[in-house]
PASEBA-1860 file (N, C-alpha, C; in nm, 3 decimals):
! residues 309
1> XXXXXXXX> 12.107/8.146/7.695/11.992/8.114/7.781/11.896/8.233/7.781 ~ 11.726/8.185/7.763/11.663/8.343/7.775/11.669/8.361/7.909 ~ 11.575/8.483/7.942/11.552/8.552/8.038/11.470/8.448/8.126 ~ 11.475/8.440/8.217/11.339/8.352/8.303/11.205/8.464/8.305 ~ 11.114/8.364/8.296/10.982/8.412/8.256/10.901/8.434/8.385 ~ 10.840/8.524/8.421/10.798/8.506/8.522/10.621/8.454/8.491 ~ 10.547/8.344/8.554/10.407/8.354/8.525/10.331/8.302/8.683 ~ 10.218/8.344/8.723/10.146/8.381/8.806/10.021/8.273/8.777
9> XXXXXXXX> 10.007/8.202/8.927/9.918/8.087/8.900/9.838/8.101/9.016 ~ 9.699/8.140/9.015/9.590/8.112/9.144/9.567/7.919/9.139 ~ 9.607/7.912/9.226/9.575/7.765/9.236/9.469/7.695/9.350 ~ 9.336/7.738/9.237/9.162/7.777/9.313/9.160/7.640/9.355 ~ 9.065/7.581/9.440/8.996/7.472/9.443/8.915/7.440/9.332 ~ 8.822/7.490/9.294/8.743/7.482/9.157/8.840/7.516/9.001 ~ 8.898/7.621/9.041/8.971/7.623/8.896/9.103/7.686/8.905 ~ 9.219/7.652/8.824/9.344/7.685/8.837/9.380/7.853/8.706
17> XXXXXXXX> 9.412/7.921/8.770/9.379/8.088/8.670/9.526/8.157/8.658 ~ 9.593/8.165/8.528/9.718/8.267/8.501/9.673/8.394/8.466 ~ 9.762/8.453/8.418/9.714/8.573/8.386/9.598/8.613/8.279 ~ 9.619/8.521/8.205/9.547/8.498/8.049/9.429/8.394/8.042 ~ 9.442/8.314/8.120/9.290/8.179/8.091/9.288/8.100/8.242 ~ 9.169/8.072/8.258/9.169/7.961/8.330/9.090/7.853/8.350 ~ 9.110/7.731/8.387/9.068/7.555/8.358/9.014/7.530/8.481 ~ 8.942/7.431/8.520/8.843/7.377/8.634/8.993/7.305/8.633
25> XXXXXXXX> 8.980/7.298/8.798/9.105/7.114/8.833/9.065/7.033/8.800 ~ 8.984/7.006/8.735/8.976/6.828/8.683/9.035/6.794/8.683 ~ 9.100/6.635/8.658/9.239/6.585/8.648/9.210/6.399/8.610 ~ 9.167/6.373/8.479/9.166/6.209/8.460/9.273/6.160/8.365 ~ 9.299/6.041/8.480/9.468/5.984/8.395/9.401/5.839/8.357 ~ 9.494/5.890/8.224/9.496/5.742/8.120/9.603/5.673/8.101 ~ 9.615/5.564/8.103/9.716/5.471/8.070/9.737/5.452/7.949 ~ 9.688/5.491/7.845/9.709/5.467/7.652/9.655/5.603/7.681
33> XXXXXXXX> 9.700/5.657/7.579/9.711/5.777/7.497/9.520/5.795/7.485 ~ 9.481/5.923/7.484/9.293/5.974/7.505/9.332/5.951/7.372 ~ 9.173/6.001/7.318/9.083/6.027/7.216/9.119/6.150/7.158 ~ 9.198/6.299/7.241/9.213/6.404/7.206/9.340/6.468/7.249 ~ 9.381/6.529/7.191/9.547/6.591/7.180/9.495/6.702/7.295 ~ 9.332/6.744/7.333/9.312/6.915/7.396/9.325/6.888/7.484 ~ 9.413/7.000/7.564/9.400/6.984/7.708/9.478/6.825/7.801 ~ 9.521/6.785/7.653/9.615/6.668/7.747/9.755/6.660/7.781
41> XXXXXXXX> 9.784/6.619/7.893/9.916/6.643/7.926/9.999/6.510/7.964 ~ 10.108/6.482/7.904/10.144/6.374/7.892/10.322/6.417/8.029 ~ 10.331/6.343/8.128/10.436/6.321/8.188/10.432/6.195/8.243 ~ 10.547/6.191/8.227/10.656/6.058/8.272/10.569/5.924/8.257 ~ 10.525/5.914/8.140/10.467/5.776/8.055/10.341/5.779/8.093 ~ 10.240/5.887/8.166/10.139/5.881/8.183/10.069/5.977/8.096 ~ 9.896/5.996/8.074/9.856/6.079/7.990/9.754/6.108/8.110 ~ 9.708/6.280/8.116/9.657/6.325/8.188/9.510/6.431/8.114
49> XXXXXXXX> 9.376/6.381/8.107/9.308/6.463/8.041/9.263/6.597/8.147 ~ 9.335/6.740/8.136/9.313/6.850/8.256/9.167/6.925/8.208 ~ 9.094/6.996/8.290/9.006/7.087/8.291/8.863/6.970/8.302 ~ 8.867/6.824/8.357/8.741/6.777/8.331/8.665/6.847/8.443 ~ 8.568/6.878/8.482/8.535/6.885/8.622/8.619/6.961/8.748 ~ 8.568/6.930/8.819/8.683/6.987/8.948/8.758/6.862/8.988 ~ 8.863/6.938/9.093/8.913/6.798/9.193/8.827/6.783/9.302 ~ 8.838/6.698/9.401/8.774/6.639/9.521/8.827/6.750/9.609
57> XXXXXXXX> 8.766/6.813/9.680/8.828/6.869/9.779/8.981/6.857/9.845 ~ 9.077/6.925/9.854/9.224/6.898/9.917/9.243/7.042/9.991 ~ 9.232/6.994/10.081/9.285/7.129/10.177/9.424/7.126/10.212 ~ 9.474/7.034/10.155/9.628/7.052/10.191/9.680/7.012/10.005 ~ 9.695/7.094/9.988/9.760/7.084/9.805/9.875/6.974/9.749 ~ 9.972/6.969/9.850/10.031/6.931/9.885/10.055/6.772/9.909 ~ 9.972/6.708/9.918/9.921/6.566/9.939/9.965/6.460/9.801 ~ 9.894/6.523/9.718/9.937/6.448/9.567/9.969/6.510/9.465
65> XXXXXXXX> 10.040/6.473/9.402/10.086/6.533/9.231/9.982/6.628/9.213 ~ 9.873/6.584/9.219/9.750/6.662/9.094/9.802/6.823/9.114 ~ 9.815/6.894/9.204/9.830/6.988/9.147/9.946/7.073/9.056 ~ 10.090/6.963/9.109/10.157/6.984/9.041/10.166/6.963/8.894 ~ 10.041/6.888/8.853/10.063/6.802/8.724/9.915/6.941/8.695 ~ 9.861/6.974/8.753/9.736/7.115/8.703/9.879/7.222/8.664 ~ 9.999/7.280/8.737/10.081/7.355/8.742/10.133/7.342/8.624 ~ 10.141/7.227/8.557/10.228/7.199/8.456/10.216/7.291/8.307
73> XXXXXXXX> 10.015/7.215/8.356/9.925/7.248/8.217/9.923/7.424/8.231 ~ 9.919/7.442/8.353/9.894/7.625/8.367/10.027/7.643/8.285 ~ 10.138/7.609/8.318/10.254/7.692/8.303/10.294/7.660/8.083 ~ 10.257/7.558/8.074/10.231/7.523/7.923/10.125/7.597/7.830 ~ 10.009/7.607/7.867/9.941/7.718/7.801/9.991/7.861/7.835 ~ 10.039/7.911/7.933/10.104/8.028/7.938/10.207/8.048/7.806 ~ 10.265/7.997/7.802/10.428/7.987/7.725/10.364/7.990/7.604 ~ 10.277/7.860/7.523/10.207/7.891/7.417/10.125/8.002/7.374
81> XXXXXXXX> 10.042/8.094/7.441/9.984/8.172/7.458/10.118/8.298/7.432 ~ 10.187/8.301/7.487/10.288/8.413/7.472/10.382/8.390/7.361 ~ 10.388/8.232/7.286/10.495/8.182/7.206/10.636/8.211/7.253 ~ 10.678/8.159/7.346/10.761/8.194/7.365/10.860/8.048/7.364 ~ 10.980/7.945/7.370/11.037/7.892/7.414/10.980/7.745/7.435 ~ 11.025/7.676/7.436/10.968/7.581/7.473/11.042/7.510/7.540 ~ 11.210/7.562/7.567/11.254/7.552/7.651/11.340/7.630/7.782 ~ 11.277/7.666/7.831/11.288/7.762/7.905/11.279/7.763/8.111
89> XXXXXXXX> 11.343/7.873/8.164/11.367/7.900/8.296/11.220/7.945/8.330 ~ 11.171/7.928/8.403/11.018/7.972/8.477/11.058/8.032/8.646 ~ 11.024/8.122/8.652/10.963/8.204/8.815/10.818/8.240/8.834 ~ 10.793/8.123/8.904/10.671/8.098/8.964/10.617/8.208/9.075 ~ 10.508/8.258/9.073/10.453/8.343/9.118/10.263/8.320/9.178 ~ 10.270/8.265/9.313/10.152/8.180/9.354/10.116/8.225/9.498 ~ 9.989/8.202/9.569/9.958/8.247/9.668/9.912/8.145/9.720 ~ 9.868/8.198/9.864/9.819/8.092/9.976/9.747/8.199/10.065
97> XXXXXXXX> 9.645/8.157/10.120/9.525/8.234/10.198/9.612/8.268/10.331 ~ 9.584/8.388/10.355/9.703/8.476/10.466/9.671/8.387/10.588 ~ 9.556/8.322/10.605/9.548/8.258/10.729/9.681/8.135/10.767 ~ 9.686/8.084/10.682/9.827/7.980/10.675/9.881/8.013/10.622 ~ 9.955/8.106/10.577/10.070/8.154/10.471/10.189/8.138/10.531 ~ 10.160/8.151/10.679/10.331/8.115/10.758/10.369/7.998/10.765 ~ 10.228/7.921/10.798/10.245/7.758/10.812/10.253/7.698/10.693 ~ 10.219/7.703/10.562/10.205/7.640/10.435/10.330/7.634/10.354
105> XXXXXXXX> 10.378/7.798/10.370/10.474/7.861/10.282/10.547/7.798/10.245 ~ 10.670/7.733/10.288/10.762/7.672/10.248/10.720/7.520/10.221 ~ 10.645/7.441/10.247/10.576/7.325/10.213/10.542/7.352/10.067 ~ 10.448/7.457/10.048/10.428/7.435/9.924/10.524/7.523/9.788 ~ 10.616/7.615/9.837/10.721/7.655/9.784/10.840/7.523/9.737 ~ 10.862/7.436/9.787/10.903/7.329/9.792/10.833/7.196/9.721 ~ 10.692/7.242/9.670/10.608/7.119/9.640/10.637/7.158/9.467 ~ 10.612/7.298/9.450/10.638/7.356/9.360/10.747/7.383/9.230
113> XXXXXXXX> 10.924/7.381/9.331/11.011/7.398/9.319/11.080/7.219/9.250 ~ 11.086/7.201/9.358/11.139/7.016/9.274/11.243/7.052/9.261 ~ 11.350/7.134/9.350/11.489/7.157/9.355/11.552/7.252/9.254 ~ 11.475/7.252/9.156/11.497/7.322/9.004/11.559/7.227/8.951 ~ 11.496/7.119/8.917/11.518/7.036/8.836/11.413/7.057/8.698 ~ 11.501/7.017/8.525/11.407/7.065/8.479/11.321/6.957/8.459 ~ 11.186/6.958/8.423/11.115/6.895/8.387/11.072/6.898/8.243 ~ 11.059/6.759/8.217/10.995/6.717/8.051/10.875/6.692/8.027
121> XXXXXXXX> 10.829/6.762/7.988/10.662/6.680/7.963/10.572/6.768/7.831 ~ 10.498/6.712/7.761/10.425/6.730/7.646/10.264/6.766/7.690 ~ 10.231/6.894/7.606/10.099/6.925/7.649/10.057/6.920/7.509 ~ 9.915/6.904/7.470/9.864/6.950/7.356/9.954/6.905/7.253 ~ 10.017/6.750/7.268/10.115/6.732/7.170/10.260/6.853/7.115 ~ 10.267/6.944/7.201/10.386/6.987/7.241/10.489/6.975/7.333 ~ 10.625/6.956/7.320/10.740/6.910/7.405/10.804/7.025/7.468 ~ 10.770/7.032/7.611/10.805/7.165/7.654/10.935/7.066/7.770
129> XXXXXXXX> 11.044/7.162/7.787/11.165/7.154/7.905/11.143/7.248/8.015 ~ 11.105/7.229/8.092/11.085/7.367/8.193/11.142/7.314/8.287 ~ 11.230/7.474/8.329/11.300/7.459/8.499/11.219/7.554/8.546 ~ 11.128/7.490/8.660/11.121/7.611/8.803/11.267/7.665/8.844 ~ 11.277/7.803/8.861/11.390/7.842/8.879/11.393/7.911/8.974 ~ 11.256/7.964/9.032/11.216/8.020/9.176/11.077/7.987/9.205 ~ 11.015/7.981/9.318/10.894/8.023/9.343/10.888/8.171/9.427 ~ 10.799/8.227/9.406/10.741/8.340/9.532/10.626/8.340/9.555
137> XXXXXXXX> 10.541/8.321/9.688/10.394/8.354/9.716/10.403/8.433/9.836 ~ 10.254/8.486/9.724/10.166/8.592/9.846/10.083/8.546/9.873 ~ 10.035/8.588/9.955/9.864/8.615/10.024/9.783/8.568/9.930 ~ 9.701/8.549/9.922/9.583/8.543/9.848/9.490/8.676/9.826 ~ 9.468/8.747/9.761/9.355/8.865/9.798/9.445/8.981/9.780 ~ 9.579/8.968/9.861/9.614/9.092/9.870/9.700/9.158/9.717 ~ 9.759/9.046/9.689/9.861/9.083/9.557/9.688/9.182/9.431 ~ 9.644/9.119/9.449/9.475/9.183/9.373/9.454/9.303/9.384
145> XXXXXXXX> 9.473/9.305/9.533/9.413/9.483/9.550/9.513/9.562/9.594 ~ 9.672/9.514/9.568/9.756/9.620/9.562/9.747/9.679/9.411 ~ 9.689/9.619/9.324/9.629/9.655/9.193/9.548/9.795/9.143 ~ 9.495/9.831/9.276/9.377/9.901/9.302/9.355/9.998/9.345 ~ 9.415/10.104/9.278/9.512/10.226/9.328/9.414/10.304/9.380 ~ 9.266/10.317/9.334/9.155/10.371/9.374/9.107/10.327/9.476 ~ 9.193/10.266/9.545/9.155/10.222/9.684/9.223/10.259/9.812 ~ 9.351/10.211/9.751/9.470/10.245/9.866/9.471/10.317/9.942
153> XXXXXXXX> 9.416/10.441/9.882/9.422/10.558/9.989/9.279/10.582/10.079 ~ 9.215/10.488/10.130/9.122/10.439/10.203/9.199/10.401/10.346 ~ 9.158/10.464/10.433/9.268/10.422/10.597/9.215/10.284/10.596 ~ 9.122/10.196/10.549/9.086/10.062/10.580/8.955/10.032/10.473 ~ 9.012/9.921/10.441/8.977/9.838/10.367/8.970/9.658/10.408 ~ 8.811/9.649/10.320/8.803/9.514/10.375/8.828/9.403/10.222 ~ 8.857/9.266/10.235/8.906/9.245/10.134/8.855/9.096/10.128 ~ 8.755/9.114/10.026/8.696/8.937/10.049/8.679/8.883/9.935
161> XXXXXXXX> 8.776/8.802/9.930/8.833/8.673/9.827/8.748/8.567/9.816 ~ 8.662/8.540/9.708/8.544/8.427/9.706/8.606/8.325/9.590 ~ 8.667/8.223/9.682/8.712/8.131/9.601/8.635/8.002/9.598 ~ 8.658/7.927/9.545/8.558/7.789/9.533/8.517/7.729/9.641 ~ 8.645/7.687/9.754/8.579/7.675/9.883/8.550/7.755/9.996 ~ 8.658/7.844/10.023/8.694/7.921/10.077/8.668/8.036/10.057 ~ 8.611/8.120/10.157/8.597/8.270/10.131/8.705/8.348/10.262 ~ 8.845/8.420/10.147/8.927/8.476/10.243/8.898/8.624/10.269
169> XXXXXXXX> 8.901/8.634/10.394/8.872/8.811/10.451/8.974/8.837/10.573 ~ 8.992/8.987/10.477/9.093/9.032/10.538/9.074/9.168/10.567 ~ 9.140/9.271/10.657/9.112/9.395/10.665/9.268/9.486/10.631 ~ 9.254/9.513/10.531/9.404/9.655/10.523/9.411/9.785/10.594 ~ 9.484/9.855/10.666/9.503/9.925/10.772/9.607/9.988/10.670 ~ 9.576/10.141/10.613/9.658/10.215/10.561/9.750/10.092/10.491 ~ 9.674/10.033/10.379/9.761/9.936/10.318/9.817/9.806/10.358 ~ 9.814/9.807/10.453/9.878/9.658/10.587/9.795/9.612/10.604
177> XXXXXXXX> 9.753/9.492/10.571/9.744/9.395/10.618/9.722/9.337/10.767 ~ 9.597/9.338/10.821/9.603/9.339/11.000/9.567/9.205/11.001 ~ 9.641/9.145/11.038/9.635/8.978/11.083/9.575/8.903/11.168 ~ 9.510/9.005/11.270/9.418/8.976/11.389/9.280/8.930/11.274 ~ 9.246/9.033/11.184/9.116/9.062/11.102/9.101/8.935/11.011 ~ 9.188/8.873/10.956/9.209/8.746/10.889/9.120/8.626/10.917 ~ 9.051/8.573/10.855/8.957/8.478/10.814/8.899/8.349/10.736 ~ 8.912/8.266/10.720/8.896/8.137/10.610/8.754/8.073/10.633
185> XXXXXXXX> 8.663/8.123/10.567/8.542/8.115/10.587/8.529/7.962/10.462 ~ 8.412/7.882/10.527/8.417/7.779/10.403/8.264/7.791/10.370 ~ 8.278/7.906/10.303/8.128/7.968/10.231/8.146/8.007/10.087 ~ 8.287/7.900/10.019/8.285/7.952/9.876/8.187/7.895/9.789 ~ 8.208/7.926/9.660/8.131/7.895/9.548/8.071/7.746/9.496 ~ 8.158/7.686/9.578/8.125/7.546/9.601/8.030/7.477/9.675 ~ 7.976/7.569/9.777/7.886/7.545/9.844/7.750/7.613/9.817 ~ 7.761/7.717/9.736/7.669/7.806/9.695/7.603/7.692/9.563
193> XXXXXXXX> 7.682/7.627/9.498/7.642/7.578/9.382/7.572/7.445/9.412 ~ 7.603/7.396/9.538/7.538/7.266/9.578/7.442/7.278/9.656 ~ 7.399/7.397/9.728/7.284/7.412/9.802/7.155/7.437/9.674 ~ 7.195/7.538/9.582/7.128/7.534/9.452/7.076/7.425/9.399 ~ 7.131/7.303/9.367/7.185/7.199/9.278/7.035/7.111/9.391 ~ 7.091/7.120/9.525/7.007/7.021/9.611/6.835/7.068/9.628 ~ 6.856/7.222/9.607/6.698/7.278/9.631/6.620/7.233/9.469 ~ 6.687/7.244/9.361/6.656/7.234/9.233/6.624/7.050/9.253
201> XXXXXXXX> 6.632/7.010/9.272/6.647/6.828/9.277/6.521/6.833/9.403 ~ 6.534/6.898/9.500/6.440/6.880/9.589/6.269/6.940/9.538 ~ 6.292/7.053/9.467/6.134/7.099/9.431/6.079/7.047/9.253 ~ 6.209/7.044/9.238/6.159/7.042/9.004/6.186/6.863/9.040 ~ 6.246/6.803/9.108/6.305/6.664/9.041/6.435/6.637/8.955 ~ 6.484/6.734/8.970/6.586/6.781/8.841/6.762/6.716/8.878 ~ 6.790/6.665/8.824/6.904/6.686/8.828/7.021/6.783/8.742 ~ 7.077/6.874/8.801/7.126/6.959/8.708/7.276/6.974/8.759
209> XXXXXXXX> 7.326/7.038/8.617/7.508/7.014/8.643/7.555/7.119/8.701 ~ 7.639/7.172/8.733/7.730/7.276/8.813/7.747/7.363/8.684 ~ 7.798/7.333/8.533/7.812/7.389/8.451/7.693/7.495/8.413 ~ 7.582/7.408/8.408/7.430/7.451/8.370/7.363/7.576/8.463 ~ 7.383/7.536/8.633/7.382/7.658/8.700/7.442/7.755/8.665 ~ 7.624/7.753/8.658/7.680/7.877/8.594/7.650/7.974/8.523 ~ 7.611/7.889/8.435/7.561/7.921/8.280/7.449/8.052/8.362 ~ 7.380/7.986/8.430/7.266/8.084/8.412/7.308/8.182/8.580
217> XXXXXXXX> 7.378/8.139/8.600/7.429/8.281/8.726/7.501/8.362/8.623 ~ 7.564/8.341/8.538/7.637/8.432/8.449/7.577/8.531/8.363 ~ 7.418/8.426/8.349/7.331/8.545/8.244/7.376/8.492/8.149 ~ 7.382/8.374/8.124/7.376/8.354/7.961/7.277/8.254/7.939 ~ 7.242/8.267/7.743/7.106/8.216/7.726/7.169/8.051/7.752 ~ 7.038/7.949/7.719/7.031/7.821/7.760/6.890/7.755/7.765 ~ 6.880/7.653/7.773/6.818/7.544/7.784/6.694/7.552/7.901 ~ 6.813/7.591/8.002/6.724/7.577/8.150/6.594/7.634/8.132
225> XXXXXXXX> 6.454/7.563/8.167/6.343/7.616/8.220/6.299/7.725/8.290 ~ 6.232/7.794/8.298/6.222/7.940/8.379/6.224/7.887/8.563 ~ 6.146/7.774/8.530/6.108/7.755/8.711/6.229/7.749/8.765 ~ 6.350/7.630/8.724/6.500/7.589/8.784/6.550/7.778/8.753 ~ 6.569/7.873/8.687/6.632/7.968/8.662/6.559/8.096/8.827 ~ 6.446/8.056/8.804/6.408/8.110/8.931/6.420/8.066/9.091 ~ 6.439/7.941/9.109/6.523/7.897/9.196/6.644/7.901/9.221 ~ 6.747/7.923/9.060/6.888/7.959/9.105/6.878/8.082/9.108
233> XXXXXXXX> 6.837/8.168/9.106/6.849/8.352/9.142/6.817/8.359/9.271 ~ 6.711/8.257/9.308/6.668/8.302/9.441/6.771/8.227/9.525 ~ 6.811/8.147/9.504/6.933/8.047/9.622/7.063/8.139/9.573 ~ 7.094/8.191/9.484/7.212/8.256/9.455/7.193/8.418/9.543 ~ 7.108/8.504/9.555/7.039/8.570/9.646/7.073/8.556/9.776 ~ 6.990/8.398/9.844/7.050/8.390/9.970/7.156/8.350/10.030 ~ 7.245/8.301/9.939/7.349/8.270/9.940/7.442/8.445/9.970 ~ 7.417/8.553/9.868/7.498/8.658/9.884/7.459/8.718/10.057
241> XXXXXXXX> 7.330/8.684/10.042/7.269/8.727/10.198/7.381/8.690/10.345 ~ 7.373/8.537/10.324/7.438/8.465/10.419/7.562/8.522/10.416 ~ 7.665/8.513/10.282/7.769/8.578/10.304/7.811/8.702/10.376 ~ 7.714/8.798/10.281/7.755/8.939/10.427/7.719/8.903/10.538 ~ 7.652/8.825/10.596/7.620/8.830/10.771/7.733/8.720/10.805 ~ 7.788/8.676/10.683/7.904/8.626/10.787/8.052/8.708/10.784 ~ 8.059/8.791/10.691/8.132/8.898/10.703/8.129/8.941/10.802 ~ 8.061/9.035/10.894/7.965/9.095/10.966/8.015/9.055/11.122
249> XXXXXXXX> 7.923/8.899/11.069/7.993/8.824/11.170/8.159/8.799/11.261 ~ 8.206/8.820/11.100/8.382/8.789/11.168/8.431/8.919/11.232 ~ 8.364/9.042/11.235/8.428/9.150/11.253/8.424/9.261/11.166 ~ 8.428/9.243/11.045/8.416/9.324/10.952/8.328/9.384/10.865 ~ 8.289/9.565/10.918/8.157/9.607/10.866/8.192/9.664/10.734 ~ 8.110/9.596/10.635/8.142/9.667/10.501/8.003/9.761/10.527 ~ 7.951/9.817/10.607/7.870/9.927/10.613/7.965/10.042/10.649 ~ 8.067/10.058/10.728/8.139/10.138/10.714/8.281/10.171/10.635
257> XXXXXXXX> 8.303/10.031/10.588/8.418/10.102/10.545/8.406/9.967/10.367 ~ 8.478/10.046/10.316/8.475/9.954/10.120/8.525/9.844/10.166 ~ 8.472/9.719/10.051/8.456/9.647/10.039/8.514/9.611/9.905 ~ 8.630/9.523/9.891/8.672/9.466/9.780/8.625/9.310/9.768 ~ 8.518/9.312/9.594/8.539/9.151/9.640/8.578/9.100/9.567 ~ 8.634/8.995/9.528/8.742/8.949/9.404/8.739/8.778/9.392 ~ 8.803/8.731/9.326/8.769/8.590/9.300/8.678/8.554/9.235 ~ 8.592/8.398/9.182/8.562/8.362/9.123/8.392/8.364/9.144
265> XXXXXXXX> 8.354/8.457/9.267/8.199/8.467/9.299/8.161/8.593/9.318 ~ 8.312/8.705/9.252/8.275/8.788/9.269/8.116/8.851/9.159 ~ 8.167/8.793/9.029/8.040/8.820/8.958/7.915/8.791/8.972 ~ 7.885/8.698/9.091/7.773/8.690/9.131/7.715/8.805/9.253 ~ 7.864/8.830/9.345/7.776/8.940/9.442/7.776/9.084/9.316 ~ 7.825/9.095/9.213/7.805/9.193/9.139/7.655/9.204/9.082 ~ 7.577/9.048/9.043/7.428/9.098/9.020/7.344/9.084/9.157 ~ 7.389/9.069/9.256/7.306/9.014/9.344/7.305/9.120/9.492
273> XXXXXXXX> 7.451/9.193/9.458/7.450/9.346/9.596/7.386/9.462/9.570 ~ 7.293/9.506/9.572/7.183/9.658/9.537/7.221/9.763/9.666 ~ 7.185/9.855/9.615/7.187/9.953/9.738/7.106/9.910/9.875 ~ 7.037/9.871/9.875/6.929/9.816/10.002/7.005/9.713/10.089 ~ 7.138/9.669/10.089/7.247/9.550/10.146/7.337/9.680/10.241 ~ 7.318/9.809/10.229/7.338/9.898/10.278/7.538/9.899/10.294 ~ 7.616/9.841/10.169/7.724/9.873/10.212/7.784/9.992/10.127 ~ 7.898/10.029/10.239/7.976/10.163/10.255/8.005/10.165/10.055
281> XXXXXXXX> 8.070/10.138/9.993/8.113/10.133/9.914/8.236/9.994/9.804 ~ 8.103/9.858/9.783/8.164/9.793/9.714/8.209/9.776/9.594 ~ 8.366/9.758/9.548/8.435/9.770/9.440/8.396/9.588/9.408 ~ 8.364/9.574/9.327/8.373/9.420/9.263/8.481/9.367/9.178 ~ 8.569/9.307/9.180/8.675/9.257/9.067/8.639/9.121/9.026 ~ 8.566/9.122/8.901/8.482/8.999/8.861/8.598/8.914/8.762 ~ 8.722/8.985/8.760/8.810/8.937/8.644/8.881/8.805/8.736 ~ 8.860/8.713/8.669/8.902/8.587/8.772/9.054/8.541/8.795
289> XXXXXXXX> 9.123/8.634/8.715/9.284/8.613/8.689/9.329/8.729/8.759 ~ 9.259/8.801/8.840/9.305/8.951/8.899/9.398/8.856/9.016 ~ 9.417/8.772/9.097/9.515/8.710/9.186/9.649/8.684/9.102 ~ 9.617/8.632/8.951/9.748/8.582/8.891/9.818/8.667/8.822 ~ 9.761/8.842/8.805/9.790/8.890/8.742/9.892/8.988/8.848 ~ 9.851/8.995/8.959/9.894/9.118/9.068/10.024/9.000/9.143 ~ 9.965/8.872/9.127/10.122/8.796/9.198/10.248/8.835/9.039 ~ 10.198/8.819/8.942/10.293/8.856/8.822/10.386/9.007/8.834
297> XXXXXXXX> 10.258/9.080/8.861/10.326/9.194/8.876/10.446/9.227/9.019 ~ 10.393/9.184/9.100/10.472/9.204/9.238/10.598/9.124/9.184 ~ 10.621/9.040/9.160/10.747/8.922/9.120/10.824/9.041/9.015 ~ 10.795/9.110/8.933/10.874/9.168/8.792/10.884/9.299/8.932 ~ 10.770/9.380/9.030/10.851/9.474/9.115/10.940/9.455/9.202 ~ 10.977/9.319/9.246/11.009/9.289/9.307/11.170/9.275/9.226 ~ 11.187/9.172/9.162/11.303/9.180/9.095/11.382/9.311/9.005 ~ 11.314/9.400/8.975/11.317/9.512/8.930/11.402/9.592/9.030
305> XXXXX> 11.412/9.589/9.139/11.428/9.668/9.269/11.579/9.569/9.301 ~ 11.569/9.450/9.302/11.693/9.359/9.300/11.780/9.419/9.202 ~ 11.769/9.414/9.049/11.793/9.443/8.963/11.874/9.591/8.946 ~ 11.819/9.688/9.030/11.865/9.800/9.019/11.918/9.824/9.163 ~ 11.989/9.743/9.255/12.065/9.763/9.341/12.014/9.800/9.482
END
């Protein structure tokens, strides 16, 4: 038997991220076999085309398959990506926003787990056997910036996680985690992209895609017209605006003390925070797998420490 593998899954509202790649939740099921072997995932007589789009909003994950059947595809491109096995033990390594982490935890440790039973299923026209063989979750945010050694030694730190719906903030106290400071703001990227989407439709006539905005919050070339490109800078703008004053708002001055921001909007407050936003000192982590990479790591320190008695 090999070793169990450990792999690390942010499981975003907008997009699902391992250490190595990550896919929008889309999720459309076919009854006959698609048009394309990419990105399809075939379990228990159904065919599943992953990465179309997003999912519908689910604030409770937990509700239907889809994400277990998104988990699948994460944990299948992992394995391929590393070549490793195709039949093999898995230790799951996943988070949940510290605000419910007490209440969620075992619900979705359990949604995850499936007893450790193994499962069969074909991705990309490959036949993979996988047993969940553990789960472990953290926090959301925090497994990231225990990463962040240039930080740590900061008596406090603020820590704001910009995920698709959700924006999590938190404050670290000599490393800890203060739970009073904790936050679930629903000012993520999802809302930033549809206030855009609605002002662009309201002044040009336009209808434009979520992809197409990206595109050009990212700075890459394209299609788009100058006028729609100047409306998304300027709504992407007030959008970063709104966010710090609701930072601000919850308690937490990133005028005095650093500011970590991480997740999938961090690259936008990266073109959009100047010195004139007057904060203490913001670190940006624009790498969108920095959650799946720091839950990976904690799981191998963690067992490591088991391991050696």
């Amino acid at each position: 038997m090999n070793d169990t593998i450990i792999i690390g899954i942010d499981h975003g509202y907008a997009a699902m991220k391992t250490a190595h790649f990550s896919f929008p939740t889309g999720l459309v099921e076919y009854e006959h076999e698609p048009y394309t072997r990419k990105n399809v995932l075939e379990y228990e007589g159904k065919y599943y085309v992953v990465g179309s789009g997003r999912q519908p909003l689910q604030k409770d994950k937990t509700v239907t398959e889809d994400y277990y059947l998104l988990t699948l595809a994460a944990v299948a491109g992992e394995l391929a990506f590393r070549k490793t096995d195709v039949v093999v033990d898995v230790h799951l390594a996943a988070g949940l926003p510290l605000t419910s982490f007490g209440r969620d935890k075992k619900k979705f440790r359990d949604y995850l787990l499936r007893d450790r039973n193994p499962v069969s299923f074909r991705y990309e026209g490959v036949d993979y056997i996988v047993t969940i063989a553990d789960v472990t979750l953290f926090p959301q945010g925090y497994a990231a910036v225990l990463m962040q050694m240039e930080l740590l030694d900061e008596p406090s730190v603020i820590v704001a996680d910009i995920g698709g719906w959700t924006v999590d903030l938190m404050r670290l106290d000599n490393r800890i985690p203060n739970a009073t400071t904790c936050r679930s703001l629903e000012l993520g990227m999802i809302r930033c992209l549809d206030e855009i989407s609605e002002q662009i439709r309201r002044i040009l006539g336009l209808s434009m895609t979520a992809a197409q905005i990206e595109s050009v919050l990212r700075g890459e070339a394209s299609s788009v017209d100058e006028a729609a490109r100047q409306i998304i800078r300027r709504e992407a703008g007030a959008y970063v605006q709104r966010l710090l004053s609701a930072i601000m708002e919850s308690g937490l001055d990133a005028r005095a003390m650093p500011t970590i921001f991480l997740g999938g909007g961090a690259g936008l407050m990266k073109r959009h925070v100047s010195a004139t936003d007057g904060l203490c000192r913001p670190l940006i982590l624009d790498d969108v797998c920095m959650n799946a990479k720091g839950y990976e790591r904690l799981v191998g320190q963690l067992l490591a420490r088991v391991g050696n008695g």
